[in-house]
N, C-alpha and C positions, 0 to 999 in steps of 0.2 A: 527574452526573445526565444519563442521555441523553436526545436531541431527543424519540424518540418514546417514552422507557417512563418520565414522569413520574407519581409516586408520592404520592398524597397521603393523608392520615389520618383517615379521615372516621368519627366513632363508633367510634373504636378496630380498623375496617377498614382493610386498606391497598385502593385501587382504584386500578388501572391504570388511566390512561384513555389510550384509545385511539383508538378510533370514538364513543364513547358521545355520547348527545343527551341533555342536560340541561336539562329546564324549568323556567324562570325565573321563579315565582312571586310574585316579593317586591316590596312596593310600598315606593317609596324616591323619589319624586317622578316616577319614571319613565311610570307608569303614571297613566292619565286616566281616571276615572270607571270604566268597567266593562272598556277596553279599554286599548291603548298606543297608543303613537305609531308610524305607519306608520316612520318612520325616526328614530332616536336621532341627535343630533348630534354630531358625529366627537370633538370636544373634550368631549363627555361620556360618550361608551359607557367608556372605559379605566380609569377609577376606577368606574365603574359593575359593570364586569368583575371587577376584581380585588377590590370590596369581595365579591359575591357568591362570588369563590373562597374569599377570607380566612373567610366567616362560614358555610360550607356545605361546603368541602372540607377547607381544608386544617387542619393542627394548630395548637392556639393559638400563639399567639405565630409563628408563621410572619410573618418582613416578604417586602413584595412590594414593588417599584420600580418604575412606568411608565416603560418605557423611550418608545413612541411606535406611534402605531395607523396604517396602512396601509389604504386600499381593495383590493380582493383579490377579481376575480373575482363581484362583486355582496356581497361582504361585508366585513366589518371583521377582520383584523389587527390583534389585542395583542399588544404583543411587550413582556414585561416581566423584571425580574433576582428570581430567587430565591433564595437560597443561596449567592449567588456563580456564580449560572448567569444565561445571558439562554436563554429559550424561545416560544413564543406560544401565545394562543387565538384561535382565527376567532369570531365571531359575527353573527348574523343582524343585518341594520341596524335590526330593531325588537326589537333585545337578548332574543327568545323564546329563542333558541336557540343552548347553548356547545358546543363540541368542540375536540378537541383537535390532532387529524392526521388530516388529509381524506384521501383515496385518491383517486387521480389514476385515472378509469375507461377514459379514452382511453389508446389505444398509442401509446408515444413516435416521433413519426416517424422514421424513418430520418436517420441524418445520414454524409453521406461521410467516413471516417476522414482526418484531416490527412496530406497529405504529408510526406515526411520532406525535409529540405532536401539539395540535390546538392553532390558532392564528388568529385574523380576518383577520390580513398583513402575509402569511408567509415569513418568512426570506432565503432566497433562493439563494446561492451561488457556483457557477459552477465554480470547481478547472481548469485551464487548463494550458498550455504551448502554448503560442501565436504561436510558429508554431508549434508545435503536429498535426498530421495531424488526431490522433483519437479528441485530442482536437476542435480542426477545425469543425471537422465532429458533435459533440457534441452543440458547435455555432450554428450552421445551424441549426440544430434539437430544440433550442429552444427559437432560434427566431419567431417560429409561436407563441410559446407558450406565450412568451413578449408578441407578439400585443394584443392574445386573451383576456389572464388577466387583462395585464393594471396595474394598478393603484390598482389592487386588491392583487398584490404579489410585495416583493421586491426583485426583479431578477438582482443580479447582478454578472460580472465575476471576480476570483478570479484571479492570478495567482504563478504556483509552482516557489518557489524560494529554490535553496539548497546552500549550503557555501561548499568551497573546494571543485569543481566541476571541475574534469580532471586537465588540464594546469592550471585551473586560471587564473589568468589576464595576459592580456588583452584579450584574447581569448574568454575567457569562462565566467569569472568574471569582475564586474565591479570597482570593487576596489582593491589596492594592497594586502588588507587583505583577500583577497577570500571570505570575509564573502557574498557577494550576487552573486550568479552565475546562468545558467541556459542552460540547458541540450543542445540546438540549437545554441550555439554558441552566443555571444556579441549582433547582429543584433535581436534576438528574446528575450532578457534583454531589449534593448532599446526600444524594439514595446511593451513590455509589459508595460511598464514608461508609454510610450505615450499615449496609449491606459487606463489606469489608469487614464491620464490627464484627456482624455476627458470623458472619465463615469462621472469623479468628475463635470466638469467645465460645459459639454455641453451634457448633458444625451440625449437631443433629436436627436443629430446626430452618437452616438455612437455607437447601433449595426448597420447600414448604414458602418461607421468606419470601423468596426472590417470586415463584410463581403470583401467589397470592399479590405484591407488591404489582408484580404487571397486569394480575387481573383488575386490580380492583382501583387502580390511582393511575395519572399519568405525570411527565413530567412539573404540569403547571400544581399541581395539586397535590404531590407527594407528602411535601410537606406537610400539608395539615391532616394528613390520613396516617402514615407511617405508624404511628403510635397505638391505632386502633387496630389495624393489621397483625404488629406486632404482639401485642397484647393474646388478643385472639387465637396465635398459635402459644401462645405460652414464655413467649421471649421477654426476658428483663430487659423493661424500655428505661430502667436508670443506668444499666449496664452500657450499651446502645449510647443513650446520652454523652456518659462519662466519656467512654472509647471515641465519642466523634469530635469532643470535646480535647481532650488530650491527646489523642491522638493521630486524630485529622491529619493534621498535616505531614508526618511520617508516614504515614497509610500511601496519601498521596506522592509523597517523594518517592517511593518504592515503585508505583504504578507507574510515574511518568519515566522512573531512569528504565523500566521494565517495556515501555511503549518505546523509548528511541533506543532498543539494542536492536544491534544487527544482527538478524538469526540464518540460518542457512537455509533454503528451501527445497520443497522438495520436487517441484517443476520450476525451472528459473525458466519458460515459457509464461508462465504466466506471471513472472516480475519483467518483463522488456530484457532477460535474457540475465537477469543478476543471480549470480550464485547467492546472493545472501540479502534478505532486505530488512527492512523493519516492519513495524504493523502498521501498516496501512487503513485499513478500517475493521469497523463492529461489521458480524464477527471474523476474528483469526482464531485457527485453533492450531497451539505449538505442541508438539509430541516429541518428548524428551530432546528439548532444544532446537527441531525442526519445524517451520511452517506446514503446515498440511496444507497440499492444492488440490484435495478429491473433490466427492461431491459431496453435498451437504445433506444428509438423511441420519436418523437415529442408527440403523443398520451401518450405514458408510461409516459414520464416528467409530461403534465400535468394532470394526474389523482394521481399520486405522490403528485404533488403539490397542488391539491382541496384538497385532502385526509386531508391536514393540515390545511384546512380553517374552522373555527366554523360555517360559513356559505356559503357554497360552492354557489358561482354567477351562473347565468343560463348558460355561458358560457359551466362551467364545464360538462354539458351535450352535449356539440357537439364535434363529431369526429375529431381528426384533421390527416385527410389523407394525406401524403407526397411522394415526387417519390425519397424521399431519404433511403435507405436498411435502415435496424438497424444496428449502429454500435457497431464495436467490438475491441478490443485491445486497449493496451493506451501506453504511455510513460512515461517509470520511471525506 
């Protein structure tokens, strides 16, 4: 059940409530002669609330549980369990008037993005999905960035690993346990192994790799191309093998315990207000331990990325202008 699109069954109607203002008619001791009471008292609006949900909205037998009522802004907060859900109702402190999800009319003030914490190497990891095509696009974008730094940042690609993904195996997952799966089907699980290979084995051929890999295959097809690609920059394809072979499956335990940590970020605007999330989709990019919530350009990455250096290199002074847009969306 989500927060904002609870469903109740009212005369064999479903109604969304949303915004809606419902008057509260019903005399239940609540009510004094011809009027109410200017304010309901705190320990009585909650059962007060939920009986009028129980007898007016929702389906019989529906249970409701007070969890406990909140002042809020010159009103009452019910926050109760439905279903195995906790959700709330606001109401007027002289119980006229329920709703469900206020709209907030003011604009959220500005808040200054968190710094990312200093380090003379920063630790710098780019969540992706080897064929994600926002992932892709994110690739390309800080490959300038690699050459410029150097040896001054440790840039390396991460990739999203989920468990019990659609069909699961063999489709989707690469084991009968569903625990490592990935979003582009089996072909972009096994580019991501390989491509893991060689960051580990052969760092100097590997975004050459990964480019050439997006240009030239997709995920239905990697498979039988991988090896020609390889080959062609110079990469040992028995190397490759062996390491996907043996080591497959650590590669991937690494990624997935690497995909569900909870990292801190550095707008909790753009997580629904959480100080700390996980990775969410291809791409994320984590800067010594923080999410980054900027914008997405070759230039944006690396002044993100100086931003974390104790001594930012001369480098960090020059523009890096690309003929690729900024990109936008991701997969997840």
């Amino acid at each position: 059940m989500e927060k904002n699109v609870i469903t109740f069954i009212l005369g064999g109607i479903i109604v969304v409530l949303a915004v809606v203002l419902i008057y509260v008619g019903v005399s239940n001791g609540i009510f004094i002669g011809t009027g109410i009471k200017d304010v309901i008292p705190k320990d009585e609006i909650g059962e007060f609330t939920l009986d009028f949900i129980r007898q007016e909205l929702a389906a019989p037998g529906t249970e409701f549980t007070l969890i406990d009522v909140e002042e809020e802004y010159g009103m009452y907060k019910v926050n109760f369990e439905v279903m195995g859900q906790t959700d709330s109702a606001y109401v007027t402190k002289n119980g006229k008037y329920l709703f469900f999800q206020p709209f907030d009319m003011l604009p959220p003030e500005p808040v200054e993005p968190k710094s990312f914490s200093k380090s003379d190497k920063p630790e710098v990891d780019l969540f992706v999905m080897s064929y994600c095509p926002y992932g892709n696009q994110a690739e390309e974008l800080i490959m300038p960035v690699v050459d410029l730094l150097g040896d001054n940042a440790d840039i390396e690609l991460r990739y999203i690993v989920y468990s019990d993904y659609q069909t699961g195996y063999p489709d989707y997952c690469i084991d009968e346990a569903n625990k490592y799966c990935s979003m582009h089907k089996i072909g972009e699980l096994n580019q991501g192994i390989r491509e893991l290979c060689v960051q580990k084995y052969d760092p100097l051929n590997f975004w050459n790799f990964v480019k050439q890999a997006n240009a030239q295959a997709t995920y239905d097809d990697i498979d039988a191309k991988w090896q020609g690609i390889a080959s062609s920059l110079g990469i040992d394809v028995n190397m490759v093998n062996d390491c996907q072979q043996n080591e497959g499956i650590a590669l991937l335990d690494n990624e997935l315990i690497l995909t569900g940590t909870l990292y801190p970020v550095q707008d909790p605007a753009n997580h629904g207000s959480k100080e700390e999330d996980m990775i969410s989709g291809s791409p994320t990019l984590v800067i010594n331990g923080m999410i980054y919530d900027g914008a997405r350009s070759a230039n944006d990455y690396k002044e993100a990325i100086c931003s974390a250096m104790n001594n930012p290199i001369d480098g960090c002074e020059q523009d890096l202008i690309t003929n690729d847009a900024p990109a936008g969306g991701s997969c997840e």
